[in-house]
DRENRO-54575 format. One record per residue: x, y, z of N, C-alpha, C in turn; residue in one letter; residue number from 0. Coordinates in steps of 0.001 Angstrom, whole numbers. Each point is the difference from the previous one (the first is absolute). Layout:
<sites>
     n.px     n.py     n.pz    ca.px    ca.py    ca.pz     c.px     c.py     c.pz  rest   nr
        X        Y        Z        X        Y        Z        X        Y        Z     A  NUM
...
</sites>
This chain:
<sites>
     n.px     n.py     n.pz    ca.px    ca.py    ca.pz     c.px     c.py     c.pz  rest   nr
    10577    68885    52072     1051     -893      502       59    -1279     -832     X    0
     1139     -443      -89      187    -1264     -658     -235    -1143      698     X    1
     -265    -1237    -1025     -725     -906      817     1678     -881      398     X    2
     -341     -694     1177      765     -688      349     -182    -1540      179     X    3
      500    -1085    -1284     -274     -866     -337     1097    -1094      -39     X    4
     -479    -1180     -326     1313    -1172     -325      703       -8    -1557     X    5
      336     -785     -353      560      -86    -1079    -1169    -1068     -894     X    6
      138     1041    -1374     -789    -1095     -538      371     -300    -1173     X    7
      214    -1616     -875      310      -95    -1300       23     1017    -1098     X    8
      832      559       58     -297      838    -1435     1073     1480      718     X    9
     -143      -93      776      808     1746     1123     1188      229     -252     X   10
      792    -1414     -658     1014     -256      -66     1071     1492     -689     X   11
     -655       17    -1650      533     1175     -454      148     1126      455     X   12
    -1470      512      593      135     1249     1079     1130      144      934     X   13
      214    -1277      848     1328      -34     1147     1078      242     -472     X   14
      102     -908     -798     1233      752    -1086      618     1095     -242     X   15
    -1114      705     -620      131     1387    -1010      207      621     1548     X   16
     -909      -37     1114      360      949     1214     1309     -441      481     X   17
      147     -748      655     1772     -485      227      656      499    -1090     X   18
      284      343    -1290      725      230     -860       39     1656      201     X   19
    -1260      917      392      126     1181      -48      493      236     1345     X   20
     -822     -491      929      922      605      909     1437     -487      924     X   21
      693    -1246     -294     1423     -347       43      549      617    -1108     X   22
     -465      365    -1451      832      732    -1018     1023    -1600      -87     X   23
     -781    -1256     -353      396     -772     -836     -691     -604     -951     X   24
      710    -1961     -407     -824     -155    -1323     -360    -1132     -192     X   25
     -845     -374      800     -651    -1413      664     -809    -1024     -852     X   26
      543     -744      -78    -1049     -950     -881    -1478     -740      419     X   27
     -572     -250     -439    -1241     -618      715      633    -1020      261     X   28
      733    -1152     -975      405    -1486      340      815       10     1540     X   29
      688     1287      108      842      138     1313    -1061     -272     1340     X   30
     -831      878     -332    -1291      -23     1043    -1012    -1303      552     X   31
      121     -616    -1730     -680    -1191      626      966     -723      663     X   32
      988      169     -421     1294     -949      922     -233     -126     1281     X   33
      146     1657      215     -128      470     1344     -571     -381     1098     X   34
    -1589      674     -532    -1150     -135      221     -909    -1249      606     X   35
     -201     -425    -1419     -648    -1077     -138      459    -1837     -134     X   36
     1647     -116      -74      112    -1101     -298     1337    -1021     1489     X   37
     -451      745     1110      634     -269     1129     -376    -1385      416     X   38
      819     -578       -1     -688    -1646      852     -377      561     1448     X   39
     -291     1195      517     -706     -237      726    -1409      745       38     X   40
     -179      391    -1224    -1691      534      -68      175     1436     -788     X   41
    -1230       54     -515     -164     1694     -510      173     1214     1379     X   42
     1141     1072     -684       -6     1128      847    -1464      296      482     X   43
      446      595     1124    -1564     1042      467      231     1060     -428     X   44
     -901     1012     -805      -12      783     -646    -1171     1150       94     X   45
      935     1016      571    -1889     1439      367      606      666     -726     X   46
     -997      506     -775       84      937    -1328     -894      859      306     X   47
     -343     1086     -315     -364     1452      123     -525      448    -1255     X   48
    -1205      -95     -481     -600     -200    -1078     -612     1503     -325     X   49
      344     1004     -981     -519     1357       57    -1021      -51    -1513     X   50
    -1328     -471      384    -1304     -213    -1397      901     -875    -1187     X   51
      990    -1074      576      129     -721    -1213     1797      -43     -254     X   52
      203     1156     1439     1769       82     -827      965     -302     1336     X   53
      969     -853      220      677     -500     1134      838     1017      121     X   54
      -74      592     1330      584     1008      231     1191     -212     1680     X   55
     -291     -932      380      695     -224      868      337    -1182      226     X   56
      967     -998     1143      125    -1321      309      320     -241     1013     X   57
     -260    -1155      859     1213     -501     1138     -396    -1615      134     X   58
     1096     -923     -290      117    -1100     -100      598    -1084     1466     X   59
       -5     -931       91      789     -737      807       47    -1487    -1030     X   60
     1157      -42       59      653    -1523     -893     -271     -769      922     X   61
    -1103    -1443     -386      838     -913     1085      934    -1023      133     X   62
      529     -209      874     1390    -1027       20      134     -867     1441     X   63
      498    -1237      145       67     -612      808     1191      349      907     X   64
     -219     -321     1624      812      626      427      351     -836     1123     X   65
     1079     -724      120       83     -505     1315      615      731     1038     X   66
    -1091      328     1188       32      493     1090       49     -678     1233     X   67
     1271       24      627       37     -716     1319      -74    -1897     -760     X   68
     -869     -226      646      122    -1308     -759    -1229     -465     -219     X   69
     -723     1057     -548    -1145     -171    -1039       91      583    -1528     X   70
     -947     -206     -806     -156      522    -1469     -960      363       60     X   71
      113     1488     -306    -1463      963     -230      348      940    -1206     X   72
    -1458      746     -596      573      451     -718      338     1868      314     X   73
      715      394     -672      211     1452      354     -113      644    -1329     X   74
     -313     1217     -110     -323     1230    -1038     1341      732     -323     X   75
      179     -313    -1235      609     1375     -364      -16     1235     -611     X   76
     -446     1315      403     -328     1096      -90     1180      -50    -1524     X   77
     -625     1000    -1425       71     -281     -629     -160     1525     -877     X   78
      380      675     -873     -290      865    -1319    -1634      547      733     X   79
      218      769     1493     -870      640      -61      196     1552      -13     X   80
    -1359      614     -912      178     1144     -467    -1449      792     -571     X   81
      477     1298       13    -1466      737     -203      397     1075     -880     X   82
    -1035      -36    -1295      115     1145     -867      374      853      343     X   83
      953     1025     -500      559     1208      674    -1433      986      -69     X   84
     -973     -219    -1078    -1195     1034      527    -1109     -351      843     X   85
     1062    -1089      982    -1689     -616      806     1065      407     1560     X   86
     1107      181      115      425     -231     1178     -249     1040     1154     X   87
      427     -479     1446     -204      430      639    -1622      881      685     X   88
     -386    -1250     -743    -1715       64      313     -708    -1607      407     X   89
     1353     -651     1355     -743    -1013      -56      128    -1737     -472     X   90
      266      612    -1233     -185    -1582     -809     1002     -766      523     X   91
     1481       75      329      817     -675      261     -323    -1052     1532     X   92
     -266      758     1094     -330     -618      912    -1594     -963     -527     X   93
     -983       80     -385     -979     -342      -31      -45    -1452     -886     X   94
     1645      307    -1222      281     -920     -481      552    -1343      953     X   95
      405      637      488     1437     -585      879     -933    -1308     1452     X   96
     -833      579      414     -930     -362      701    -1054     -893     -987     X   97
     -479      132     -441     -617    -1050     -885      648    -1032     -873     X   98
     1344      -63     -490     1189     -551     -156      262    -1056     1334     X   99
      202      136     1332     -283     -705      828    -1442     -864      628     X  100
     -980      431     -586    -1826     -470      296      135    -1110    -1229     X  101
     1337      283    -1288     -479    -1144    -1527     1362    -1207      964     X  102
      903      420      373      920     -565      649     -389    -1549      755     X  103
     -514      965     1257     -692     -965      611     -984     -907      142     X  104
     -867      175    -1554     -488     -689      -43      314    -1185     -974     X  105
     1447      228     -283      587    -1094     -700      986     -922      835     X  106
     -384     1035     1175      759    -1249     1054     1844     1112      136     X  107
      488      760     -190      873      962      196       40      435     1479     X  108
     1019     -333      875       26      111     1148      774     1273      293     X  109
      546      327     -549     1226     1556      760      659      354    -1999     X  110
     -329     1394       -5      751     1163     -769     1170      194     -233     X  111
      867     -389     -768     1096      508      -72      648      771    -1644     X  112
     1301      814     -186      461      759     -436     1089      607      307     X  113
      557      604    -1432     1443      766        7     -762     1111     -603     X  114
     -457     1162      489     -620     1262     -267     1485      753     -377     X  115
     -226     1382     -513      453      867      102      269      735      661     X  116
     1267      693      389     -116      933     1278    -1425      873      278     X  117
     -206      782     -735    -1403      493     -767    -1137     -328      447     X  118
     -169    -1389     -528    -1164     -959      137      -94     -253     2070     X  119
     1143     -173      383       71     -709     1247     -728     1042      862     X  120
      185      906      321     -746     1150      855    -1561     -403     -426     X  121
     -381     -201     -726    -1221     -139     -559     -600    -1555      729     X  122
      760     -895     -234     -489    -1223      600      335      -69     1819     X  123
      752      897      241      359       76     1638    -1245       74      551     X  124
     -308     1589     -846     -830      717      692    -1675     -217     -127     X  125
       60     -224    -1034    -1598       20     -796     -258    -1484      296     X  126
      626    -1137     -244     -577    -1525     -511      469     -899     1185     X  127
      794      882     1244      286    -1421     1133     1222     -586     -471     X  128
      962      331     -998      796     -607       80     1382       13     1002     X  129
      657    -1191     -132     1206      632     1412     1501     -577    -1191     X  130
      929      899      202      669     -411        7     1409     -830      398     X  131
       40    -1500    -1045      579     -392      463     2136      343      271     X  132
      451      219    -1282     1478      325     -495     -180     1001     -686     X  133
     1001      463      -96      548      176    -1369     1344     -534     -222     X  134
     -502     -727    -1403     1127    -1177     -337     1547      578     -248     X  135
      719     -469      174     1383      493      -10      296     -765    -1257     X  136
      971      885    -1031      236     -151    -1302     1452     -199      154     X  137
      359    -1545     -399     1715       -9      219      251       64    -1531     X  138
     1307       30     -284     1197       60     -921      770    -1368       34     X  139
      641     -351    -1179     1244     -569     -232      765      615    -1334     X  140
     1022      656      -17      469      798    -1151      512    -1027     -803     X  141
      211      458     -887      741    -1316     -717      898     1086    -1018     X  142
     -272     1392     -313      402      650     -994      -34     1299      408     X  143
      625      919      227      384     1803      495       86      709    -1982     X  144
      622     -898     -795      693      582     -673     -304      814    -1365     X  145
    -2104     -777     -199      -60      674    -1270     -585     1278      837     X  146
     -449     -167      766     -954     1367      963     1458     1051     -354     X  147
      884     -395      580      678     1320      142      623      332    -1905     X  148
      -95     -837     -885      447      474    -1114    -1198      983     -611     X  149
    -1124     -517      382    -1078      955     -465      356     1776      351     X  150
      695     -156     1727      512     1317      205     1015     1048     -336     X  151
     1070    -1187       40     1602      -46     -526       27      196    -1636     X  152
     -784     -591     -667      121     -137    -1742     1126     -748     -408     X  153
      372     -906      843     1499     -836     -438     -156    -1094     1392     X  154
      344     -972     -866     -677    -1711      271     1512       52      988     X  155
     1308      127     -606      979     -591      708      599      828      959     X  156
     -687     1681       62      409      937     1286    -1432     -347      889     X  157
     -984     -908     -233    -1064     -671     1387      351     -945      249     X  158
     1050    -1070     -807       92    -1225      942      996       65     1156     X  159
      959     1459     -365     1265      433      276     -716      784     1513     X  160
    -1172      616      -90     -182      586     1036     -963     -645     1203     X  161
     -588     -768     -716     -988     -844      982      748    -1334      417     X  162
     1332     -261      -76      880    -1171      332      264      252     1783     X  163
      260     1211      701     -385      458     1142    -1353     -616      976     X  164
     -807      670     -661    -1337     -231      268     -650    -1661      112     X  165
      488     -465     -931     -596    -1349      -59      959    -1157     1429     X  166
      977     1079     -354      939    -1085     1048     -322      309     1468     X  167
    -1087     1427      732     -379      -46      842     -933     -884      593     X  168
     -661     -113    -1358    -1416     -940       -3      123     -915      691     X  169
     1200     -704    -1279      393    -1443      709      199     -430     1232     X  170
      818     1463      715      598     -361     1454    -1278      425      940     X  171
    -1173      565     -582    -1451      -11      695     -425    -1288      195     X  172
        3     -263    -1289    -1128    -1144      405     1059    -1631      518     X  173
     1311      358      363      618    -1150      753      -50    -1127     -677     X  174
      422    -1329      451       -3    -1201     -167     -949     -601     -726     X  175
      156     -218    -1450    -1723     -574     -708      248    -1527      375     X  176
    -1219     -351      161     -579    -1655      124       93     -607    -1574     X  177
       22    -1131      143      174    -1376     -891     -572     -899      423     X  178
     -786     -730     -728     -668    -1067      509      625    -1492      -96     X  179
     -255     -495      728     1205    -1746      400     -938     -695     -849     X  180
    -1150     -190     -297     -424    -1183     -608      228      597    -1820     X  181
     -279    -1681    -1108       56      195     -563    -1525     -157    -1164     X  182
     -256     1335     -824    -1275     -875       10     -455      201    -1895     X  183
     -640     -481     -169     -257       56    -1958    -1020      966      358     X  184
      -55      573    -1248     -968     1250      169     -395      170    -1673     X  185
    -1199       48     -454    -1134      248     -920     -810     1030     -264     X  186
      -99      575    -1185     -886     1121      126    -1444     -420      -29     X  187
    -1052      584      468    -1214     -117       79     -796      637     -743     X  188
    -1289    -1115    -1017     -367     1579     -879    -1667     -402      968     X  189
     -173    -1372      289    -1446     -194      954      621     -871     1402     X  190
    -1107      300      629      184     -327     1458    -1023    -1556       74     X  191
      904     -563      286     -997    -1634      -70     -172     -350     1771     X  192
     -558    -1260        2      -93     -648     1721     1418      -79      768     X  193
     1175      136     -501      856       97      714       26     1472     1139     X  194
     -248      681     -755     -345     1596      675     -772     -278     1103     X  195
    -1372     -592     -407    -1135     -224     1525     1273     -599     1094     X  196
      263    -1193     -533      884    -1233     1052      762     1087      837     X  197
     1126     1206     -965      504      730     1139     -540      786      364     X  198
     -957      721     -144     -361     1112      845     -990     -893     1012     X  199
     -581    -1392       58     -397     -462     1212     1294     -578      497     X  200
     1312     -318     -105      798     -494     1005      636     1549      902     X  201
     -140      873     -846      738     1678       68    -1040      924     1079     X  202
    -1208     -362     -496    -1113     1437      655      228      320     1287     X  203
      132    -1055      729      119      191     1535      959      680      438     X  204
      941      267    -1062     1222     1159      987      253     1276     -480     X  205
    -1237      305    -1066     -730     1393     -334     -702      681      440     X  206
     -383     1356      470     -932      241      437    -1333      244     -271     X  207
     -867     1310     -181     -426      129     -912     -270      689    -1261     X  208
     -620     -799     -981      399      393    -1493     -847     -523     -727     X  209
      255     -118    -1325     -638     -692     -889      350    -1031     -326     X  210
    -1115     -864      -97      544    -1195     -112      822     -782    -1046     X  211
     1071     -442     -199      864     -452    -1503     -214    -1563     -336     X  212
    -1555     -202     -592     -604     -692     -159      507       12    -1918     X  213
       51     -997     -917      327     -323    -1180     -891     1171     -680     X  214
    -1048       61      248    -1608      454     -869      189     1722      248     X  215
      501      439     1469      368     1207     -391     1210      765     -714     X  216
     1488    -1509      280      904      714     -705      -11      100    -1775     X  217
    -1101    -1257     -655     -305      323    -1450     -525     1602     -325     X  218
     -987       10     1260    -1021      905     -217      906     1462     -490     X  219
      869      166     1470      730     1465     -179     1310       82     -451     X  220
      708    -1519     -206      844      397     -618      240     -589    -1440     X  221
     -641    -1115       -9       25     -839    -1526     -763      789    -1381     X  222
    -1094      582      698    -1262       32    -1024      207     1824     -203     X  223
      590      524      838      397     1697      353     -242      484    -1491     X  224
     -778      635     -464       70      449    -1665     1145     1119     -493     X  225
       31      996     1221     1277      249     -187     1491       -6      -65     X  226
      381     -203     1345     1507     -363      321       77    -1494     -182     X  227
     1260     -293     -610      667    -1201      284      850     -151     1086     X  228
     -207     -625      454     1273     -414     1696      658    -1141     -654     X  229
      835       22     1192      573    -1388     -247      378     -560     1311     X  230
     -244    -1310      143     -224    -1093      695     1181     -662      382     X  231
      500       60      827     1185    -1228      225      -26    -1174     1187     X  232
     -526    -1051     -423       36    -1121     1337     1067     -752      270     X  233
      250     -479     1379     1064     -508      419     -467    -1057      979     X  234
      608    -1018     -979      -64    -1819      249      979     -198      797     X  235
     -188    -1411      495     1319     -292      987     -655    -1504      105     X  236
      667    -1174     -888     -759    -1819      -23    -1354      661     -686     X  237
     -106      194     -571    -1198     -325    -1125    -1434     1217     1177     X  238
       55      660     1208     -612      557      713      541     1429     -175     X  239
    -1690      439       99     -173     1256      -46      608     1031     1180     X  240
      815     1130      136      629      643     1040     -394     1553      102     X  241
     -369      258    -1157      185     1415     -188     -342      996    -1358     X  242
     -630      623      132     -248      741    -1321      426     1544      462     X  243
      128     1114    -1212      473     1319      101    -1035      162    -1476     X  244
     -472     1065      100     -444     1177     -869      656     1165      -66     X  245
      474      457    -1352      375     1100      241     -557      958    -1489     X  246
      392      756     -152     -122     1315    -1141      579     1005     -118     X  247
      772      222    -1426      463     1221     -686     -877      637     -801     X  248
      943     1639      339    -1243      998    -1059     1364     1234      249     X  249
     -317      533     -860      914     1505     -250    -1099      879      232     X  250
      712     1001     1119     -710      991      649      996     1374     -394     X  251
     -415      929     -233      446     1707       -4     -142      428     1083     X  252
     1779       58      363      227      626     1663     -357     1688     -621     X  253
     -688      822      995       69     1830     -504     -775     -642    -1562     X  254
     -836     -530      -94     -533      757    -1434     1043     -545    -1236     X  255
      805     -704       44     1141     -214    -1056     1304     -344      397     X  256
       59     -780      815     1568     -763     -138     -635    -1194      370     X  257
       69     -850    -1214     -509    -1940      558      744     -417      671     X  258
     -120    -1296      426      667     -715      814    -1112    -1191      329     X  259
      530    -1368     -312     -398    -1249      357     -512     -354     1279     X  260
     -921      -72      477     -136     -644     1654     -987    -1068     -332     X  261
      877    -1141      992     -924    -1068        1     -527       46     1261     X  262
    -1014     -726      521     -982     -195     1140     -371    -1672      379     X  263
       99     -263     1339      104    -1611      500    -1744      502     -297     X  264
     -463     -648     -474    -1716      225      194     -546    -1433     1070     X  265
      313     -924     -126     -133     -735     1552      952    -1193      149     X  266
      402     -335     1287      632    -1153      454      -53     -204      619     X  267
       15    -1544     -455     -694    -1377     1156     1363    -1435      351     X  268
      -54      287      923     1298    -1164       14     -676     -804     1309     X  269
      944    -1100      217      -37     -994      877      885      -23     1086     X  270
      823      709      179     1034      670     1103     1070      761    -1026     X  271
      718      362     1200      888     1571     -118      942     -440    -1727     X  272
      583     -874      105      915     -840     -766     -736      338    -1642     X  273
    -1321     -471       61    -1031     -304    -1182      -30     1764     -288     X  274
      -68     1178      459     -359      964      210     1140      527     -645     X  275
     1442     -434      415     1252      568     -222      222     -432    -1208     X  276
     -102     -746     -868      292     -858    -1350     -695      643     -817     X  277
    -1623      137      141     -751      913    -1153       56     1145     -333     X  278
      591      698     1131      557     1135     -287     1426      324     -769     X  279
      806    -1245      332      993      107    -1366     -398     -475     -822     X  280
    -1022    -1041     -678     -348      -44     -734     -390      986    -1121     X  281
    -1082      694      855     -251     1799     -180      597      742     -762     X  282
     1403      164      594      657      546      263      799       31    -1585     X  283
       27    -1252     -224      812     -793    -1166     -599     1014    -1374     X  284
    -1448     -528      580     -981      751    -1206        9     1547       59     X  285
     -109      663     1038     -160     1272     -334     1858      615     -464     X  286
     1180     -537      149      920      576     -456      403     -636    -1564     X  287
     -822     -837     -292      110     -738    -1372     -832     1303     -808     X  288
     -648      801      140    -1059     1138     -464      581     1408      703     X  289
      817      169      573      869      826      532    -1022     1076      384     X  290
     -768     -150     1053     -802      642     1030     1079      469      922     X  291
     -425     1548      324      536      814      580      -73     -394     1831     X  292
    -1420      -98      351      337     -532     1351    -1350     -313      172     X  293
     -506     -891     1060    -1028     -866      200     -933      696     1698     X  294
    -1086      -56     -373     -922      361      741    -1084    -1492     1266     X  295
      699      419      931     -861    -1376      907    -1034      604     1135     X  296
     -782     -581      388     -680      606     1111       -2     -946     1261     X  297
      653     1076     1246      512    -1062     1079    -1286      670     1465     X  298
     -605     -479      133     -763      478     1132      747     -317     1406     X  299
     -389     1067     1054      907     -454     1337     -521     -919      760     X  300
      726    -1262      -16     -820    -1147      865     -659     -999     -895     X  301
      384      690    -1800     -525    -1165     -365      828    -1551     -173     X  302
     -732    -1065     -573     1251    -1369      230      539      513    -1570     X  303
     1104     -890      719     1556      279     -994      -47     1371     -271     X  304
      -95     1038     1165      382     1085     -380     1653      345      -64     X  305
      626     -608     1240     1437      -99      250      796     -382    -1281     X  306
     -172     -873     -288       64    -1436    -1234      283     1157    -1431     X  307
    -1079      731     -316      -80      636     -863      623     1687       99     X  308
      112      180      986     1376      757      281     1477      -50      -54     X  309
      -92    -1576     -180     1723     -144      584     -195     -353    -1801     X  310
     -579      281     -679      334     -571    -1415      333      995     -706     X  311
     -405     1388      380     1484      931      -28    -1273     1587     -205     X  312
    -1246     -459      452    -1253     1457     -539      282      791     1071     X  313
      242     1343     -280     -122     1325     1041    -1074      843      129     X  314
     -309      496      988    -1432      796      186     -174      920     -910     X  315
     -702      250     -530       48     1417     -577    -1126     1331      255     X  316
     -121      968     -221    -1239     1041      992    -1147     -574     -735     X  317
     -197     -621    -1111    -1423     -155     -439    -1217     -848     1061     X  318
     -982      265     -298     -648     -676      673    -1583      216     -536     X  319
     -538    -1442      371    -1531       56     -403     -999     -648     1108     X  320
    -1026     1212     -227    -1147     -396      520     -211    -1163      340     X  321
     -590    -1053     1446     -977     -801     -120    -1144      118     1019     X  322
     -974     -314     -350    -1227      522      679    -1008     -840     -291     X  323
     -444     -550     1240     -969    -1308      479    -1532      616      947     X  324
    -1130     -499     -262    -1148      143      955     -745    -1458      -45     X  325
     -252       92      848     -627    -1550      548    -1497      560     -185     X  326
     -434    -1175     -927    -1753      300     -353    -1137     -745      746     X  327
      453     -637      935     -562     -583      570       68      265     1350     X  328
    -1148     -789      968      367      291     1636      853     -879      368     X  329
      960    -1139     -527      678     -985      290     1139      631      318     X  330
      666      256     1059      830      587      882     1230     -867      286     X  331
      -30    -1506     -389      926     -627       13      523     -335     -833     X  332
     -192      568    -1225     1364      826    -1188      659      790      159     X  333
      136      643      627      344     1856      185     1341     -411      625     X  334
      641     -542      697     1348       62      271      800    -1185    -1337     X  335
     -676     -383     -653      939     -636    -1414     -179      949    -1125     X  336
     -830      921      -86     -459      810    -1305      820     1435      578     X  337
      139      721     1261      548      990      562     1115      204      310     X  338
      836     -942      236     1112       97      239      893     -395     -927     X  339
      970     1150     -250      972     -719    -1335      959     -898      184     X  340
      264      -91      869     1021    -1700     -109     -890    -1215      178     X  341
    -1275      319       -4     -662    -1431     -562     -289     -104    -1804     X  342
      415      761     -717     -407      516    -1329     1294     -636     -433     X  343
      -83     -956    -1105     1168     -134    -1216     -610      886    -1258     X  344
      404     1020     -197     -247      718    -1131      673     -153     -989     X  345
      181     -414    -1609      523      151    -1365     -912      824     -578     X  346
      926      535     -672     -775      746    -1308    -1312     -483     -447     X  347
      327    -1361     -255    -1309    -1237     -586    -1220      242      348     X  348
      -97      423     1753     -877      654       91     -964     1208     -765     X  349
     1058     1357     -183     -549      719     -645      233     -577    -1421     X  350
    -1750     1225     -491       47     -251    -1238      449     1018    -1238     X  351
     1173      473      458      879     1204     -465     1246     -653     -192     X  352
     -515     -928      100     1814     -634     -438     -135     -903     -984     X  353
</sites>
């Protein structure tokens, strides 16, 4: 049997090369230390599965600050866990997974959380105590019908000709769009300075819980990100901070081969409904200046400004993802802010797949 251990200076390459074989991608170490190791809020916890010298398995929890109810604790995020395809189903995963919570808690990690795989989730239901909380509902805003259908059609001006129908249903779906009454200057962001702290302490209190949007984590995951570039848009109003939006483009292959642009709100933070409604045209400005096909938001039921971010024109769509929480502790008076999803503001920002 393999030994079941922490992480130690040097493992680094091994994690790698295993994440690379078995996701079948192409991971850099610098990505990892990103990851990993360079979180303002501490080194991952890390159980590795050691077979005479060779890492054969993993299960991690990230940690991150989390304001709950109206405290700050920290919470885990379950993370790139995985087991050699010639070690599995003998074990290692749970044994990881459980000792992953023993490195947790002793870094002070109060409750488990994650966006598993359908796959993965039966596994944490059943085996590790986990409960689930949602599954997140994946909205839409179209912005474009027309290269999708030329990919089908083979002629640009018999899809704009045929999806002119279609788009005009949309419109009369999603009803009456909002505009925002105030007027406000708006800046792109490439770092997050003390203005950020100032709003997310005048803001936190009418969030639920989440992570906290403290300056030091938005450098962390979105400034310093080695891969993706985002982009940042803040919105002033008298020289004061109101509002920021994250978002991101990438060309995806619908079926294996027809691209198409989608951008993604990756998080937003406003100061009321108004501040909320502006960054999104802001957004908005940007993703049709790059002619993105249609935009991806995540609206939880019950979460704040869920309404808000509906009426800005996103429709449900069947997708949906995993989330799945266990409380690591006997502290019992978390469990109705960590369990229930309309106490959860979820963004992408959260995960680290975006």
């Amino acid at each position: 049997m393999a030994e079941i251990r922490p992480y130690r200076v040097g493992d680094e390459e091994q994690i790698v090369n295993l994440f690379n074989e078995v996701f079948k991608k192409d991971r850099k170490v610098n990505y990892w230390h990103w990851q990993f190791l360079e979180s303002p809020y501490g080194q991952t916890a890390m159980a590795l599965a050691d077979e005479d010298g060779k890492i054969i398995g993993q299960c991690t929890l990230m940690p991150s600050k989390m304001q709950v109810g109206d405290r700050e604790i920290l919470g885990g995020q379950s993370i790139d866990a995985m087991v050699h395809k010639d070690f599995r189903r003998m074990g290692y995963y749970e044994n990881l997974a459980f000792y992953s919570y023993d490195l947790g808690i002793e870094m002070g990690i109060k409750f488990r959380y994650g966006f598993p795989s359908k796959e993965a989730l039966q596994g944490i239901l059943e085996k590790l105590g986990g409960k689930l909380v949602c599954d997140i509902p994946l909205y839409m805003d179209v912005y474009r019908l027309d290269r999708l259908a030329a990919h089908f059609l083979k002629s640009k001006g018999l899809s704009i000709v045929l999806t002119a129908p279609i788009k005009f249903f949309i419109w009369l779906f999603k009803g009456k769009k909002v505009k925002s009454n105030e007027k406000y200057e708006f800046e792109e962001i490439k770092n997050f300075d003390h203005r950020f702290d100032e709003l997310w302490s005048r803001v936190s209190e009418n969030y639920g819980t989440m992570t906290t949007r403290e300056s030091s984590f938005l450098n962390w995951r979105i400034s310093n990100h080695p891969n993706i570039s985002y982009k940042t848009f803040a919105a002033t109003k008298n020289g004061e901070l109101k509002g920021y939006i994250v978002v991101k483009d990438e060309e995806k292959l619908v079926r294996g081969k027809y691209p198409l642009k989608i951008g993604s709100i990756v998080d937003i933070i406003g100061e009321d409904e108004d501040s909320y409604i502006a960054l999104y045209e802001r957004a908005k400005e940007y993703f049709k200046s790059i002619k993105i096909d249609f935009v991806l938001c995540w609206i939880l039921d019950g979460m704040y400004r869920e309404e808000t971010l509906k009426k800005l024109g996103f429709m449900k769509t069947k997708s949906r993802i995993p989330f799945a929480v266990k409380n690591l502790t006997d502290d019992s008076s978390i469990d109705e802010y960590i369990f229930k999803e309309e106490n959860w503001y979820l963004m992408p920002i959260e995960a680290d797949t975006y």
